[in-house]
C-alpha positions as CSV (number, residue, x, y, z in Angstrom):
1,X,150.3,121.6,138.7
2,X,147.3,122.3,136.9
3,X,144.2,119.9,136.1
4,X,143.9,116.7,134.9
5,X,144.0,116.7,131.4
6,X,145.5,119.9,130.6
7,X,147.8,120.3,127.5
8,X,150.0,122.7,128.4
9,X,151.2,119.9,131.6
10,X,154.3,119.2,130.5
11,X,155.1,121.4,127.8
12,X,158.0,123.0,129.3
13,X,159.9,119.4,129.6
14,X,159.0,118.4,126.4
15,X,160.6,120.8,125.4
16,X,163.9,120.4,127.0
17,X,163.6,116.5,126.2
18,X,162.8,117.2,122.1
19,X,166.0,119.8,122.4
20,X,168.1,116.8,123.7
21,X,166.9,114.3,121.6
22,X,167.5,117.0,118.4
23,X,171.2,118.4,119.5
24,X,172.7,114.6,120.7
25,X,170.6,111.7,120.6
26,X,169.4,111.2,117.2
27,X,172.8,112.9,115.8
28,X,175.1,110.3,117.3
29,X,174.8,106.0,117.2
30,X,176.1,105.2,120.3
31,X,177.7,101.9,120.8
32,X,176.4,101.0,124.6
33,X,173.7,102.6,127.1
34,X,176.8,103.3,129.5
35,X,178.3,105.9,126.5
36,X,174.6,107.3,126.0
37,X,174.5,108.1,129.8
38,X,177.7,109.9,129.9
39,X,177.1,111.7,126.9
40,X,173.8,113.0,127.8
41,X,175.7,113.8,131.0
42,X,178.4,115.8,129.5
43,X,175.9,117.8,127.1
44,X,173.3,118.5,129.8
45,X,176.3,119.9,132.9
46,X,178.4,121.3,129.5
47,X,176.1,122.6,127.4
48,X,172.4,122.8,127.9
49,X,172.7,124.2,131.8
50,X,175.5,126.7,131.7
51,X,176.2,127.8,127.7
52,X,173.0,127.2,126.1
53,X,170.9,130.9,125.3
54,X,167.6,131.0,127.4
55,X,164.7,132.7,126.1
56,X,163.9,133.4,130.0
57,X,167.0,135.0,130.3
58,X,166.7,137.4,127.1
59,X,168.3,135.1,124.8
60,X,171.5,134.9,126.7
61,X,173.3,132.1,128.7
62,X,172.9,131.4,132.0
63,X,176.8,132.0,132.5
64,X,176.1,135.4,131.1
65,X,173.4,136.4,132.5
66,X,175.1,136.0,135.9
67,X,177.8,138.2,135.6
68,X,175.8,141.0,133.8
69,X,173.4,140.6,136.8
70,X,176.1,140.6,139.8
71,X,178.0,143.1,137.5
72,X,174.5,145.3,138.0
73,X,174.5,144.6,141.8
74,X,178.4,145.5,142.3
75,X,177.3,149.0,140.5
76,X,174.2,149.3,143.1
77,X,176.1,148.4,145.9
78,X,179.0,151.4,144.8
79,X,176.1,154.3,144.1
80,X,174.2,153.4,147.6
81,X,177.6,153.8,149.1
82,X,178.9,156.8,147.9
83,X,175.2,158.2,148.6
84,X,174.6,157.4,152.2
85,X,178.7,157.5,152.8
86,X,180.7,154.4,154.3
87,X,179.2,152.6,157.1
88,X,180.3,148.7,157.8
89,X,177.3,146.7,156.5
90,X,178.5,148.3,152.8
91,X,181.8,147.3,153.3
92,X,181.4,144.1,154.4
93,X,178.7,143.4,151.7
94,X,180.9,144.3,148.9
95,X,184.0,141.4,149.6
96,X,181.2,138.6,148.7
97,X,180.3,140.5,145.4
């Protein structure tokens, strides 16, 4: 938290809640708060979390970004291996990758 007073507070959430208000709210007249709810719901876990591009994540989706990132750790894991040789720890390491 910063200090009292400070602008740049809550910039980061206003963000994410002008995005949702932009992409679903304002685009769609729902009939009851109980549709809202589940709307927002469905967009947030659907969309905005998983498929959504990330500026953090160099414009790419989270989804994405995970499996170029474990698909980098699986080609670590093989060019330690085949430099120091097989021992256990590397083998069992690489059945959770």
């Amino acid at each position: 938290m910063s200090a009292k007073g400070n602008c740049y507070d809550n910039s980061m959430v206003e963000t994410v809640f002008k995005t949702i208000k932009a992409e679903i709210l304002w685009r769609t007249a729902f009939q009851t708060r109980q549709q809202a709810e589940i709307a927002l719901g469905l967009y947030i876990d659907g969309f905005y979390n998983p498929t959504r591009r990330h500026s953090a994540l160099s414009y790419s989706s989270p989804i994405a970004f995970d499996v170029r990132l474990q698909s980098f750790w699986v080609q670590e894991l093989r060019k330690t291996k085949r430099e120091l040789g097989s021992s256990g720890w590397f083998d069992y390491a690489a059945c959770y990758l």
